[in-house]
MDAnalysis code that builds the backbone (N, CA, C; Angstrom):
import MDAnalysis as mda
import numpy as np

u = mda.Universe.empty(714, n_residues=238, atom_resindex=np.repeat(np.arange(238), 3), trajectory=True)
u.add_TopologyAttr("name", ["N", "CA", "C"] * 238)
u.add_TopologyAttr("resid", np.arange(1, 239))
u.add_TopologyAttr("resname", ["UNK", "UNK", "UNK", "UNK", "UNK", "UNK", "UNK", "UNK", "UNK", "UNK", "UNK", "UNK", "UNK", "UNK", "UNK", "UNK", "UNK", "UNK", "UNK", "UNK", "UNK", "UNK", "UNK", "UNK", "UNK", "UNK", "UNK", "UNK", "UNK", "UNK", "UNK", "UNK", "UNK", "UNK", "UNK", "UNK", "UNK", "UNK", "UNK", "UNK", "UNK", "UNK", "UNK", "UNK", "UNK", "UNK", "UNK", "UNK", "UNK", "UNK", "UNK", "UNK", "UNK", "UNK", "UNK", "UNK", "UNK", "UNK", "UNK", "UNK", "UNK", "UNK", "UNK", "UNK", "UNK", "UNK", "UNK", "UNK", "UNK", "UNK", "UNK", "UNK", "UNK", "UNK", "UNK", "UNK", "UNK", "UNK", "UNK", "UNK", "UNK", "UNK", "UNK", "UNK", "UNK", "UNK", "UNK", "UNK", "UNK", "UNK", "UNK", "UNK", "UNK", "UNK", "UNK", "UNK", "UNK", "UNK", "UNK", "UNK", "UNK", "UNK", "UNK", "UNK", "UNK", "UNK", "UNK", "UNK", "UNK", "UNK", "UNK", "UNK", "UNK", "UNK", "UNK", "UNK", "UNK", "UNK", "UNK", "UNK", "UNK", "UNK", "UNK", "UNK", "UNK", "UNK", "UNK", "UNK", "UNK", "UNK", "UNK", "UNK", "UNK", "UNK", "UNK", "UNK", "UNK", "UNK", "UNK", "UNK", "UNK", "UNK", "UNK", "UNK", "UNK", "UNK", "UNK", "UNK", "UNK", "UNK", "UNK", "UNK", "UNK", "UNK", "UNK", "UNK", "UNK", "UNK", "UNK", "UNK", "UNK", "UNK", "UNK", "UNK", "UNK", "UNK", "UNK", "UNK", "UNK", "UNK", "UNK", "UNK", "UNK", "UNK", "UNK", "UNK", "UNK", "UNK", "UNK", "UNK", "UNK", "UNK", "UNK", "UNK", "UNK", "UNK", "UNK", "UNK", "UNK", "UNK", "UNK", "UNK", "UNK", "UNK", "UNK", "UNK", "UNK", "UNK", "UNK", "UNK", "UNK", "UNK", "UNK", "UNK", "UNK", "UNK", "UNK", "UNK", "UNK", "UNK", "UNK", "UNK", "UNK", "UNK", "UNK", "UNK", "UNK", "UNK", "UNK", "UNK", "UNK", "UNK", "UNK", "UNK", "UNK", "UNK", "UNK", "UNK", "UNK", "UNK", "UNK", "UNK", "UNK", "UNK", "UNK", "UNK", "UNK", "UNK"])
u.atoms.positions = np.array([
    [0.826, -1.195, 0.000],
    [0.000, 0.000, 0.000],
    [0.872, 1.262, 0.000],
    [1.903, 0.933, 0.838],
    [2.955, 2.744, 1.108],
    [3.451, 2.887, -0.171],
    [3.786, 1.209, -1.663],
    [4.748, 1.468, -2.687],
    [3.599, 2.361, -3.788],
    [2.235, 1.805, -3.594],
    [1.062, 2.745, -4.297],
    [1.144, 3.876, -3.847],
    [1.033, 4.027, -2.828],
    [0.764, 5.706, -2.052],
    [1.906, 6.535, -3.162],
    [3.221, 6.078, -2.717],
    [4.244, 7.070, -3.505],
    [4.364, 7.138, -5.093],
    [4.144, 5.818, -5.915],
    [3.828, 6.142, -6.897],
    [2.779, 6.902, -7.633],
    [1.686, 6.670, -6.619],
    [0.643, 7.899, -6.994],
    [0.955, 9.795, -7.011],
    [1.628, 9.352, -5.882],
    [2.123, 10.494, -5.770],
    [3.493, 11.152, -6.528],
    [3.995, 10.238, -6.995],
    [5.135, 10.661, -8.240],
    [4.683, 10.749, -9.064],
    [3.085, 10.298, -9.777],
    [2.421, 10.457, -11.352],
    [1.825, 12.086, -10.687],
    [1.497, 12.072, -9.932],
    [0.871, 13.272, -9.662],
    [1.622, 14.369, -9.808],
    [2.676, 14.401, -9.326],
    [3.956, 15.606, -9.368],
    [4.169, 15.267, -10.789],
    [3.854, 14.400, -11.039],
    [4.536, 14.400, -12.844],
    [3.793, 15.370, -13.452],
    [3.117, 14.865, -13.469],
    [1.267, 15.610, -14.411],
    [1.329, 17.438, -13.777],
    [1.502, 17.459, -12.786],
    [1.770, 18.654, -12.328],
    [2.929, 19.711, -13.263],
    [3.802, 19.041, -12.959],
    [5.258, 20.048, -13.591],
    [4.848, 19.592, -15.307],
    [4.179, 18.797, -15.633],
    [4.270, 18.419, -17.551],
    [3.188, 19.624, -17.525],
    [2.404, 20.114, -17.061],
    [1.311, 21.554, -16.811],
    [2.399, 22.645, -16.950],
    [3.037, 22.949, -16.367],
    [3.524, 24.392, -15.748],
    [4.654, 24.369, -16.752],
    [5.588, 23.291, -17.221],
    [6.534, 23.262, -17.754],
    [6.038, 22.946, -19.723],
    [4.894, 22.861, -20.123],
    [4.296, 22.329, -20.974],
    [5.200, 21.826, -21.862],
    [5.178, 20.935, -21.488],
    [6.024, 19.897, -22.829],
    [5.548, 19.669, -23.895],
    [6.187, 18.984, -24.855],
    [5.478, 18.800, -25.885],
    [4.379, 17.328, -26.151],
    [3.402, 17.251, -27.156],
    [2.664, 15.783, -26.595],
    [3.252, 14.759, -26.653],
    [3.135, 14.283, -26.182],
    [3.300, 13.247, -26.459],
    [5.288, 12.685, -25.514],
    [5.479, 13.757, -25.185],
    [6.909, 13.602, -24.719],
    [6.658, 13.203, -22.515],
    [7.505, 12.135, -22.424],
    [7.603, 11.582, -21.534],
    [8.687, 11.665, -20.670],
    [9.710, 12.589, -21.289],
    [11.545, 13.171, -20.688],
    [11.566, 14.847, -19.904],
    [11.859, 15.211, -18.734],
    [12.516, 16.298, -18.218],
    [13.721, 16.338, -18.881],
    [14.532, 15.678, -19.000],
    [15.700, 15.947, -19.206],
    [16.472, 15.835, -20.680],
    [15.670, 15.198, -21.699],
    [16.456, 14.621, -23.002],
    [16.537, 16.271, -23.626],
    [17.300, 16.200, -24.620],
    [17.577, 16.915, -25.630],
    [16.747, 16.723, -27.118],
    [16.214, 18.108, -27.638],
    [15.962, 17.506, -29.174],
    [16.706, 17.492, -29.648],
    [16.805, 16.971, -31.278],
    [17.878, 17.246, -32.106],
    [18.267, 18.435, -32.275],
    [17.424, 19.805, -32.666],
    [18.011, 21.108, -32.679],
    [18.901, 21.404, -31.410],
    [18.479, 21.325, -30.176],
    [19.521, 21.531, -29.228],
    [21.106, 20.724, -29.578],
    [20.857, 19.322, -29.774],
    [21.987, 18.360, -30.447],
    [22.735, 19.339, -31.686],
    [22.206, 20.028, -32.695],
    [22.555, 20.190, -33.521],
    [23.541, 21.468, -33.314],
    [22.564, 22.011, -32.491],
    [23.369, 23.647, -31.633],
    [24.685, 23.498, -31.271],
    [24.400, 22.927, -29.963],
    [25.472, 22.516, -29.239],
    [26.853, 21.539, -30.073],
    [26.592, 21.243, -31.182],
    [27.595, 20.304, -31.677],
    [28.571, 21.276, -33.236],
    [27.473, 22.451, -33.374],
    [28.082, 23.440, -34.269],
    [28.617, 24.523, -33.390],
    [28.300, 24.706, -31.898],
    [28.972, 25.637, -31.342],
    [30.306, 24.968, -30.786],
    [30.458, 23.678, -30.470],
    [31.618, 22.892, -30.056],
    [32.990, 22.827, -31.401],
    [31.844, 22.920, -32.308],
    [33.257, 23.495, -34.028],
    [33.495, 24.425, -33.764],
    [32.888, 25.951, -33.672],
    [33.555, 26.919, -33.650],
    [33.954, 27.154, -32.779],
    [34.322, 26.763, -31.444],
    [35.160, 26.892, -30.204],
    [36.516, 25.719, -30.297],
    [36.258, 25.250, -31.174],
    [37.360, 24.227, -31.344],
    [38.391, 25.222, -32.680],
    [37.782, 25.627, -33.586],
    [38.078, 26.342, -34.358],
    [38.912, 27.726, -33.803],
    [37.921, 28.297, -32.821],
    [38.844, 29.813, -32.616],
    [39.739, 29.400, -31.982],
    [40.078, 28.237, -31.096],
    [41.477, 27.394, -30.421],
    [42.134, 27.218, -31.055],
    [41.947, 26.436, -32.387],
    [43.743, 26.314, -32.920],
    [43.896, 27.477, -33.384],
    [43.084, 27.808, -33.903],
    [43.867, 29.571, -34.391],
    [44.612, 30.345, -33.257],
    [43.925, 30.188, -31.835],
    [44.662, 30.926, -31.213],
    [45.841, 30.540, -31.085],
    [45.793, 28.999, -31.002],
    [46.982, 28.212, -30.819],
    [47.959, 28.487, -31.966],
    [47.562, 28.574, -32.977],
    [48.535, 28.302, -34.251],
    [49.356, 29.930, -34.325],
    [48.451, 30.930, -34.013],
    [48.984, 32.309, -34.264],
    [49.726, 32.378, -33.040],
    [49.934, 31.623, -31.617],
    [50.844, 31.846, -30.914],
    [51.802, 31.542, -30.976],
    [52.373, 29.913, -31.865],
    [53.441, 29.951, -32.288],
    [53.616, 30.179, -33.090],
    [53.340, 30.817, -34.602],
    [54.192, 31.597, -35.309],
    [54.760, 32.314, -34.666],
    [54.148, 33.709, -33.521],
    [54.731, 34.658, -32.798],
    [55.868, 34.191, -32.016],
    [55.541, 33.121, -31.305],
    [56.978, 32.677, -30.942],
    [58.277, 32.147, -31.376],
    [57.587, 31.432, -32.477],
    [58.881, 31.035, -33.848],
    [59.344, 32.168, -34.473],
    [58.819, 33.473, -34.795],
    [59.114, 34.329, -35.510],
    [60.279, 35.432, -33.990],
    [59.743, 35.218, -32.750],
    [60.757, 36.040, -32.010],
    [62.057, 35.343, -31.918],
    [61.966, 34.022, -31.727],
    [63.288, 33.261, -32.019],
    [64.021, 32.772, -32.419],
    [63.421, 32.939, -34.104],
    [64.410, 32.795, -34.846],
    [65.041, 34.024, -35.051],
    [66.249, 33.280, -35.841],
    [67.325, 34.443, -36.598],
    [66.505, 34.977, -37.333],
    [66.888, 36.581, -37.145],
    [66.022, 36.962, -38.093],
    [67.189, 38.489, -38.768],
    [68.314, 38.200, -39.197],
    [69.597, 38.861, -40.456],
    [68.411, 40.303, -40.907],
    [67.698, 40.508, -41.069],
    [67.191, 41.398, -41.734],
    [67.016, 42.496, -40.622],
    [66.192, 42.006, -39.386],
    [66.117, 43.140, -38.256],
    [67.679, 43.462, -37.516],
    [68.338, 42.544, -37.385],
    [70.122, 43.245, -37.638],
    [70.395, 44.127, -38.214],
    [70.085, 43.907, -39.318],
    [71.021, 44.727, -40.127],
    [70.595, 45.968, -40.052],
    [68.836, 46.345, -39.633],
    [68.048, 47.522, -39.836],
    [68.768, 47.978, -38.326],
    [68.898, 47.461, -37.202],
    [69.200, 47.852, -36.289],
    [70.642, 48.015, -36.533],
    [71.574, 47.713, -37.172],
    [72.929, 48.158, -37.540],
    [72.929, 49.446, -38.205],
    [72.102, 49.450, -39.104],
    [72.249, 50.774, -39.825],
    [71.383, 51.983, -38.904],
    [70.717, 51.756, -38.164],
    [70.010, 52.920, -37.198],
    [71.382, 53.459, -36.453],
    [72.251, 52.702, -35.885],
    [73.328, 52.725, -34.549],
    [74.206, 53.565, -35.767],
    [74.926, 52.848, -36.914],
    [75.850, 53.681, -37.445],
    [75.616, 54.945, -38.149],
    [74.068, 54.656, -38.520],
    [73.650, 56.588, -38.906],
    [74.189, 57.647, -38.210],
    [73.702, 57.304, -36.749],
    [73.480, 58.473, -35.702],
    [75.253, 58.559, -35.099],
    [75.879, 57.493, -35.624],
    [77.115, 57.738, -34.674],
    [77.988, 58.513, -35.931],
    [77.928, 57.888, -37.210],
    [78.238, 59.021, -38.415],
    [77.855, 60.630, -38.240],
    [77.163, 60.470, -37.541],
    [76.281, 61.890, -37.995],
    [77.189, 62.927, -36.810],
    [77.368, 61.932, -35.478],
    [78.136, 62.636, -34.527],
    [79.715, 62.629, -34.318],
    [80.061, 61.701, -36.230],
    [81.483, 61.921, -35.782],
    [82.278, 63.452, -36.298],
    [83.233, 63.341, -36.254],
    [84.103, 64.662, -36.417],
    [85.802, 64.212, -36.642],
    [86.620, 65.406, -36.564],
    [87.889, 64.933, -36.573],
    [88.331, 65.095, -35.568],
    [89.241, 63.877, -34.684],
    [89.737, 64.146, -33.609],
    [91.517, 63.861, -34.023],
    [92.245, 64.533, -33.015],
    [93.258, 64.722, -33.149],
    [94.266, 62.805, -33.183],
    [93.208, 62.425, -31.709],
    [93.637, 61.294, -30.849],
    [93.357, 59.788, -31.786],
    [92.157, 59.949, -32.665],
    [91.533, 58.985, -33.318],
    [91.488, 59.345, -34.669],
    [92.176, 58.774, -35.549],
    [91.977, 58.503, -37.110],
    [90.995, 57.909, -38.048],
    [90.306, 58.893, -38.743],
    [89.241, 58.294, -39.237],
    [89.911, 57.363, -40.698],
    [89.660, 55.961, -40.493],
    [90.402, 55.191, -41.325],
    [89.201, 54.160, -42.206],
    [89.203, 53.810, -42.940],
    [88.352, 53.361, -43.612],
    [88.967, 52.338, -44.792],
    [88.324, 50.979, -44.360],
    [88.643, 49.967, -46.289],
    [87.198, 49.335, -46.662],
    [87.853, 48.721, -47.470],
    [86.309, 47.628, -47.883],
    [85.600, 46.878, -46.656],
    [86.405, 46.399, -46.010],
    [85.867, 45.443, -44.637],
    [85.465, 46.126, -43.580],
    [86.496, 47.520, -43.309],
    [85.912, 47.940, -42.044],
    [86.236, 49.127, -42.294],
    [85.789, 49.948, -40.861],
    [85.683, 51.570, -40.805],
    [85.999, 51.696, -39.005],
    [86.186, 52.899, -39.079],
    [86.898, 53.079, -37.333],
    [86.672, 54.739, -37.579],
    [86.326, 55.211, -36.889],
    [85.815, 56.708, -36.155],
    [85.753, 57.020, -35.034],
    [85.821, 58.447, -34.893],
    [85.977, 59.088, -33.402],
    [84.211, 59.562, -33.908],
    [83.805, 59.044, -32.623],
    [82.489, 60.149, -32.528],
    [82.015, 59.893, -31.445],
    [80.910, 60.600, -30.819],
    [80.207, 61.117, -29.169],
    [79.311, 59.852, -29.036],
    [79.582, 58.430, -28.084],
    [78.747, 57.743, -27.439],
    [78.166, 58.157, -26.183],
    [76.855, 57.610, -25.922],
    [75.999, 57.880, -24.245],
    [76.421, 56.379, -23.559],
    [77.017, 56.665, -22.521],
    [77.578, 55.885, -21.382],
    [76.928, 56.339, -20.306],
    [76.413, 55.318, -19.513],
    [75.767, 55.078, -18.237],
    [76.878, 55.587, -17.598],
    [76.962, 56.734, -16.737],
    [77.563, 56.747, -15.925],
    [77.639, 56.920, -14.044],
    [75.809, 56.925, -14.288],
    [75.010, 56.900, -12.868],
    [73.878, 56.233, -13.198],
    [73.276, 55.585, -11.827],
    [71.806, 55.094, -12.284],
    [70.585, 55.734, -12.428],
    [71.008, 57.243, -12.746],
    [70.204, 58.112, -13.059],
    [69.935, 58.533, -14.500],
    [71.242, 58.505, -15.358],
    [71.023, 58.948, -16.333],
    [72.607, 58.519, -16.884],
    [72.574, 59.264, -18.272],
    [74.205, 58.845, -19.112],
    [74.872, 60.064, -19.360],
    [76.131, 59.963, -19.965],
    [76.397, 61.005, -20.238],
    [77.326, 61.001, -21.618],
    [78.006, 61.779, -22.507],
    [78.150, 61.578, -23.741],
    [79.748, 61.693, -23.406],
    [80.615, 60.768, -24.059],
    [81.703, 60.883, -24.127],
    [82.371, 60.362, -25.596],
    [83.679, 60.772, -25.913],
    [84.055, 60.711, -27.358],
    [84.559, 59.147, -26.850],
    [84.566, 58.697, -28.561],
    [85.123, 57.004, -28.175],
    [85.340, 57.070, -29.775],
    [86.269, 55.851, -29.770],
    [86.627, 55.041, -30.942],
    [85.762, 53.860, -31.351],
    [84.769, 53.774, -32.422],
    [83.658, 53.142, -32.769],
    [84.613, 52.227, -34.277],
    [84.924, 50.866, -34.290],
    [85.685, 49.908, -35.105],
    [84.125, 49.246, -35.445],
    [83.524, 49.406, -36.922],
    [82.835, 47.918, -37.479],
    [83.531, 47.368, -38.203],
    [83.756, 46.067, -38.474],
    [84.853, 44.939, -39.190],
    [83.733, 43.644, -39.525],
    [84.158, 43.732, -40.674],
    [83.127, 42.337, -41.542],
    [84.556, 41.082, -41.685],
    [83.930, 40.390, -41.097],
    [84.888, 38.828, -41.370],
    [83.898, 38.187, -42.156],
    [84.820, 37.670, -43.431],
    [83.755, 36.652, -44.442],
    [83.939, 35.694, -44.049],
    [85.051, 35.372, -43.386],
    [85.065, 33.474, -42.576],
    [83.923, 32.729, -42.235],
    [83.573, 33.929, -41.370],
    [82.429, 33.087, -40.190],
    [81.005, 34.039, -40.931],
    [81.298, 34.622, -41.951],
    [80.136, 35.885, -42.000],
    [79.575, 36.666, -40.837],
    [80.451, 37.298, -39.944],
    [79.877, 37.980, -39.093],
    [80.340, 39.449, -39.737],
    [79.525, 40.547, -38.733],
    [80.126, 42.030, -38.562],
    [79.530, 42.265, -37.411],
    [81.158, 42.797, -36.771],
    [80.996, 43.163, -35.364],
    [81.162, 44.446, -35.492],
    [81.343, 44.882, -33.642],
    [80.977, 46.272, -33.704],
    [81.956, 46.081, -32.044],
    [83.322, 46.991, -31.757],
    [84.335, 47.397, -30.873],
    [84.104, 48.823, -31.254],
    [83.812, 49.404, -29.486],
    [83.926, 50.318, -28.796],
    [85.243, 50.648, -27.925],
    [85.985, 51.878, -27.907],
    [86.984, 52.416, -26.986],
    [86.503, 54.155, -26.361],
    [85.938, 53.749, -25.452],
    [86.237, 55.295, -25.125],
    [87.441, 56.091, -24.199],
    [87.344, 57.694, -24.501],
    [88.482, 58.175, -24.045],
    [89.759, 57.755, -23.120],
    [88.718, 57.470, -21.865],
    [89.414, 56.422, -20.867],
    [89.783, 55.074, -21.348],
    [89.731, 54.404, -22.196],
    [89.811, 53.387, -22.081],
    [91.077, 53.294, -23.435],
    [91.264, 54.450, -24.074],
    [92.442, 54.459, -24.595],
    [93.331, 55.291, -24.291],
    [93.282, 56.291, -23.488],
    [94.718, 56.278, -22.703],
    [94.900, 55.490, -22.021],
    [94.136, 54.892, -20.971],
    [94.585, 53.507, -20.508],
    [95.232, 52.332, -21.165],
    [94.945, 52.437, -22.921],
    [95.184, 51.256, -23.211],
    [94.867, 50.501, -23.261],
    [93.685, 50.537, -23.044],
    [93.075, 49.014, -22.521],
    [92.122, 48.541, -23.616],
    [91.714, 47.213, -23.736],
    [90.935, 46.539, -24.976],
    [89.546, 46.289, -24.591],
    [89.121, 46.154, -25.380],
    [87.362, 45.595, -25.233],
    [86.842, 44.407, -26.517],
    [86.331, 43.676, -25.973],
    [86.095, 42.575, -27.081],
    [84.774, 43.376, -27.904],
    [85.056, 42.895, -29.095],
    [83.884, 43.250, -30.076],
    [83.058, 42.664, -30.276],
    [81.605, 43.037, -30.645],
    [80.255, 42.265, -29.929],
    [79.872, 42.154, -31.817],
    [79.345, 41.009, -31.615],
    [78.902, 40.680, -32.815],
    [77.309, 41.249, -33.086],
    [77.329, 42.128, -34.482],
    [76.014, 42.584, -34.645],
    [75.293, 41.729, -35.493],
    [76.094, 41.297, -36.506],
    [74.962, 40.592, -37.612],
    [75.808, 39.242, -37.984],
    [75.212, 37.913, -38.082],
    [76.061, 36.747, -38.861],
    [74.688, 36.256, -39.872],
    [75.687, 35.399, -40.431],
    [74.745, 35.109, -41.883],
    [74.813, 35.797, -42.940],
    [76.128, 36.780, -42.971],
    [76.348, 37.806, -43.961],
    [77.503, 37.406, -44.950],
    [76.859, 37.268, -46.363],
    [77.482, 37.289, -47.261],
    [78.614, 37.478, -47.593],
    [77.855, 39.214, -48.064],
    [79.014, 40.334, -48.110],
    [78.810, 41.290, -47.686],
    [79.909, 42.087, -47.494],
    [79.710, 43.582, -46.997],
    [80.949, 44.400, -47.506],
    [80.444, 45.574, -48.127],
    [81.617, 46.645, -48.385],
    [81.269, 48.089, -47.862],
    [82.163, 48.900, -47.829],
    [82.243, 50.075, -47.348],
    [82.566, 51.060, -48.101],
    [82.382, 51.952, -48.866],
    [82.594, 52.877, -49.964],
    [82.587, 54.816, -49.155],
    [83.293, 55.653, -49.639],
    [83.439, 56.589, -49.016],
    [83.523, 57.769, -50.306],
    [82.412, 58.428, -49.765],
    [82.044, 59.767, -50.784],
    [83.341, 60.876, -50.331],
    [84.187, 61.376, -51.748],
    [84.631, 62.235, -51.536],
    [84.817, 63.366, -52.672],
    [85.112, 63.977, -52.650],
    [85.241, 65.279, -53.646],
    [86.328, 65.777, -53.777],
    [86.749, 65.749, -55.215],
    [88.492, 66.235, -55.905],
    [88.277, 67.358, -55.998],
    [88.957, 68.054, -55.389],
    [89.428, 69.804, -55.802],
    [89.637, 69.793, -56.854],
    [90.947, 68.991, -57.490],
    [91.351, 69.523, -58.565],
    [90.783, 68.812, -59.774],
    [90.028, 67.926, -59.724],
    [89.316, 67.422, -60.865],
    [87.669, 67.984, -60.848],
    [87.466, 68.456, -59.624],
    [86.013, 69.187, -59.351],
    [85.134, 67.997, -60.074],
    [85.540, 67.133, -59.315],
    [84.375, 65.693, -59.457],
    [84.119, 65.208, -57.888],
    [83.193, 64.225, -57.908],
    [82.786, 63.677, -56.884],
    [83.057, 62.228, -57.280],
    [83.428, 61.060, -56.344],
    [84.177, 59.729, -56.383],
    [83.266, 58.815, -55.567],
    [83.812, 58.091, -55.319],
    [83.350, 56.522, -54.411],
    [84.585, 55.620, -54.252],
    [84.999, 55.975, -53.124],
    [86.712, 55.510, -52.764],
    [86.423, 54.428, -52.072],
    [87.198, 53.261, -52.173],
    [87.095, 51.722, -51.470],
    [88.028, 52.180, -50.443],
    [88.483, 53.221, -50.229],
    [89.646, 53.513, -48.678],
    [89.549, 54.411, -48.429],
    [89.959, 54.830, -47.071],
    [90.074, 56.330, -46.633],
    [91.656, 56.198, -45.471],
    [91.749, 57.467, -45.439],
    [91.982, 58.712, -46.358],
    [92.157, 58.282, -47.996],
    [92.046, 59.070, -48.873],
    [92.695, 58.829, -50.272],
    [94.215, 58.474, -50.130],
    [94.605, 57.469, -51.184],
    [95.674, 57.386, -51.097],
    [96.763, 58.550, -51.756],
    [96.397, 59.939, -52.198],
    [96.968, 60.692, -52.673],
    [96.824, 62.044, -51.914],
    [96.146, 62.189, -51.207],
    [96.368, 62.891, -50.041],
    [96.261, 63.048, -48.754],
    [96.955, 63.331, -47.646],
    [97.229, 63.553, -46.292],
    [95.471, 63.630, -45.653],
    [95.703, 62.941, -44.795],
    [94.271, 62.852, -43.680],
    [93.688, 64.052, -43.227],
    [95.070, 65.233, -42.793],
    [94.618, 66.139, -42.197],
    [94.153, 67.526, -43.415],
    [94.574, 67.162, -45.365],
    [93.673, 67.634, -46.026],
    [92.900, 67.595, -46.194],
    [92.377, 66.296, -46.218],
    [90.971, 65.429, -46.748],
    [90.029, 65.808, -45.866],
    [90.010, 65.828, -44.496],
    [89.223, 65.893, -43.365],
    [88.635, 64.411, -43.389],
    [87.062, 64.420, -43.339],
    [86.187, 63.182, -43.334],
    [85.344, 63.240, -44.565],
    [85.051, 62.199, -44.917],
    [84.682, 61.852, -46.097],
    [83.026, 62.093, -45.963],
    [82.432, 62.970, -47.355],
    [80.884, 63.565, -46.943],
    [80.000, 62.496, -46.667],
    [80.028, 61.385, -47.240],
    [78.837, 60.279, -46.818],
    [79.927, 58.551, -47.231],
    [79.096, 57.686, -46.409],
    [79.323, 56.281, -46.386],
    [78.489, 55.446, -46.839],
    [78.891, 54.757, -47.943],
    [77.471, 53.932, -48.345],
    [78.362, 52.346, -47.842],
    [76.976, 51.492, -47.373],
    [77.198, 50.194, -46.961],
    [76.615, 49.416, -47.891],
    [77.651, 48.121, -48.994],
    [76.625, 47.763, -49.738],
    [76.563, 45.931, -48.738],
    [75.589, 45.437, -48.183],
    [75.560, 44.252, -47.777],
    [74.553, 43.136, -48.570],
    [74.968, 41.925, -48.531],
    [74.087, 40.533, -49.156],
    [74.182, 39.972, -47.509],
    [73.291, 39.075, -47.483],
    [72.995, 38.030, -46.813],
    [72.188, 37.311, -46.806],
    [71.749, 36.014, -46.026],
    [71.252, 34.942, -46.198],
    [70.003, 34.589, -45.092],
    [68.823, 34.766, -45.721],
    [67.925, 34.818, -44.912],
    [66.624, 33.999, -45.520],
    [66.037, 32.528, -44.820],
    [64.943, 31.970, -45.851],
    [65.601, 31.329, -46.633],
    [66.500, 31.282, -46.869],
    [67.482, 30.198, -47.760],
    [67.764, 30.563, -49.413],
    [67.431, 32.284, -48.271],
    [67.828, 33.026, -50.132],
    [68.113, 34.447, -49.599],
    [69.126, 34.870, -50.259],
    [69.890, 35.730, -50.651],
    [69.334, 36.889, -50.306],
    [69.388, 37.911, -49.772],
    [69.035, 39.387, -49.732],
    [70.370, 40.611, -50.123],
    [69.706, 41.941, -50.597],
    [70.994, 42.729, -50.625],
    [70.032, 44.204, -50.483],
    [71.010, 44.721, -49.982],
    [70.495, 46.163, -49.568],
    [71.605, 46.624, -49.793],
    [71.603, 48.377, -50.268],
    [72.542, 49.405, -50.077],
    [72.394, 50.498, -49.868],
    [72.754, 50.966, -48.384],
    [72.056, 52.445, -48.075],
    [73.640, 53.525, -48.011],
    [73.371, 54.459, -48.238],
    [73.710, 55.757, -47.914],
    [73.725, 56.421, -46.968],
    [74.783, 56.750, -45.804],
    [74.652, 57.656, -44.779],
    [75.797, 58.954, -44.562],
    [74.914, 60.292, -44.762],
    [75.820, 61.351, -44.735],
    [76.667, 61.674, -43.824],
    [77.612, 62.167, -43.732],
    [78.289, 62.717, -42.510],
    [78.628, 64.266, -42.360],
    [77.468, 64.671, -41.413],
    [77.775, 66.774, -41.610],
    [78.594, 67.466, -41.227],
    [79.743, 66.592, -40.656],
    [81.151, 66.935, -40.579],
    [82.068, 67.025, -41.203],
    [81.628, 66.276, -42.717],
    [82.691, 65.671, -43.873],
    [83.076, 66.839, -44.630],
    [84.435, 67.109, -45.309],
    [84.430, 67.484, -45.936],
    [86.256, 67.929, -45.662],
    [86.571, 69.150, -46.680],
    [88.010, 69.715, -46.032],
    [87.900, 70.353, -44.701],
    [89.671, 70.139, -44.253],
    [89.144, 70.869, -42.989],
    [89.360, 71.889, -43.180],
    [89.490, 73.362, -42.515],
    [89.751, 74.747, -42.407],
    [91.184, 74.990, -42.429],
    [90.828, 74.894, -40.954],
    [92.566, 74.804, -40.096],
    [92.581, 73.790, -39.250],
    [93.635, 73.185, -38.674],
    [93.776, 72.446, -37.353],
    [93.376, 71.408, -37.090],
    [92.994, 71.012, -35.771],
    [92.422, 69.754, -35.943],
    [90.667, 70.209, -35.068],
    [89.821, 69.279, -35.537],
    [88.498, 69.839, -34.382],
    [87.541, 69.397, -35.568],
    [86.379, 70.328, -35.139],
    [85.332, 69.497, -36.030],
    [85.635, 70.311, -37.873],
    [84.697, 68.801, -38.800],
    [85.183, 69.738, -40.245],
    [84.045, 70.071, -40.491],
    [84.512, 71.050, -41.511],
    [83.050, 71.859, -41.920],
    [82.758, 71.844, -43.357],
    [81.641, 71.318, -43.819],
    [81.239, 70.860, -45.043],
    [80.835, 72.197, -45.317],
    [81.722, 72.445, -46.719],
    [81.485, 73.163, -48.113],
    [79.771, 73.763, -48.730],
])
């Protein structure tokens, strides 16, 4: 009698909530799914599966692309550093501005940390040198102190994977009243302290990036270049 009592009373609560909750006829489930819900839920489970690998896939490119070699943002960051240090060199008495195909060496004004507040600008000897051995081009710093002292500093490698690299130096003949492209500096036909600094530097570089070949050749002026006046100190372009 108590197993009737409660089953009566579970058809009753049934019939009750199939009222308030109106189901459809003939349906006998609280809980099943139709197919449209099935169908929902199984096209929204694609596109959440979908915007995942993408997220996934675009995170490692980003990370493959920060760690690899990447020869091209070198070199752009090489030529930013030697613009601005061209631009601030001059003639110094202490440092010879010397120049070939492989490398170049200048006096001009670097910022050195010299508190943890701030830097301060001091003259230095700036050496870039291309080795085709290993294809690198590095980059040795000396400042003031550190060559009356004498003392050495190892040279930090800026770019490898490099081809080639040459160095060419704009200058201007008095007496032929032409303009040139010298593979050396000073000229070999006249004295350093005639010549002054040479008006601009072009860098022509190849390298190897992707498993193919790149070449760039930029141009950078120098507003110091030119004959000097008198003496030694900064030169003054014509």
């Amino acid at each position: 009698m108590k197993y009737d009592s409660k089953l009566r009373n579970i058809k009753e609560l049934f019939l009750k909530l199939k009222g308030v909750l109106r189901l459809p006829k003939g349906s006998l489930s609280l809980t099943g799914f139709t197919f449209v819900e099935l169908s929902i839920a199984a096209v929204m489970m694609a596109v959440i599966a979908i915007v995942l690998y993408m997220m996934l896939s675009n995170g490692i490119r980003v990370w493959q692309l920060v760690n690899q070699d990447s020869p091209r943002i070198d070199m752009n960051l090489f030529f930013e550093r030697i613009d601005e240090e061209l631009k601030n060199s001059f003639q110094y008495s202490e440092i010879e501005f010397a120049g070939s195909k492989k490398s170049i060496s200048f006096a001009t004004l670097v910022k050195v940390q010299d508190s943890p507040q701030g830097f301060n600008c001091l003259i230095a000897n700036v050496n870039y040198a291309y080795d085709p051995e290993p294809g690198q081009l590095a980059r040795q710093q000396l400042d003031y102190t550190q060559l009356y002292a004498l003392q050495k500093s190892r040279p930090r490698v800026l770019m490898e994977k490099v081809e080639s690299l040459s160095f060419k130096y704009y200058f201007y003949d008095e007496a032929k009243k032409s303009f040139f492209w010298l593979e050396q500096w000073p000229p070999s036909e006249v004295s350093d302290l005639d010549v002054g600094l040479p008006l601009a530097v072009r860098i022509e570089i190849s390298f190897k990036e992707a498993d193919a070949i790149q070449s760039c050749v930029q141009t950078f002026k120098i507003p110091s270049g030119g004959k000097v006046k008198s003496g030694f100190g900064l030169n003054i372009l014509n």
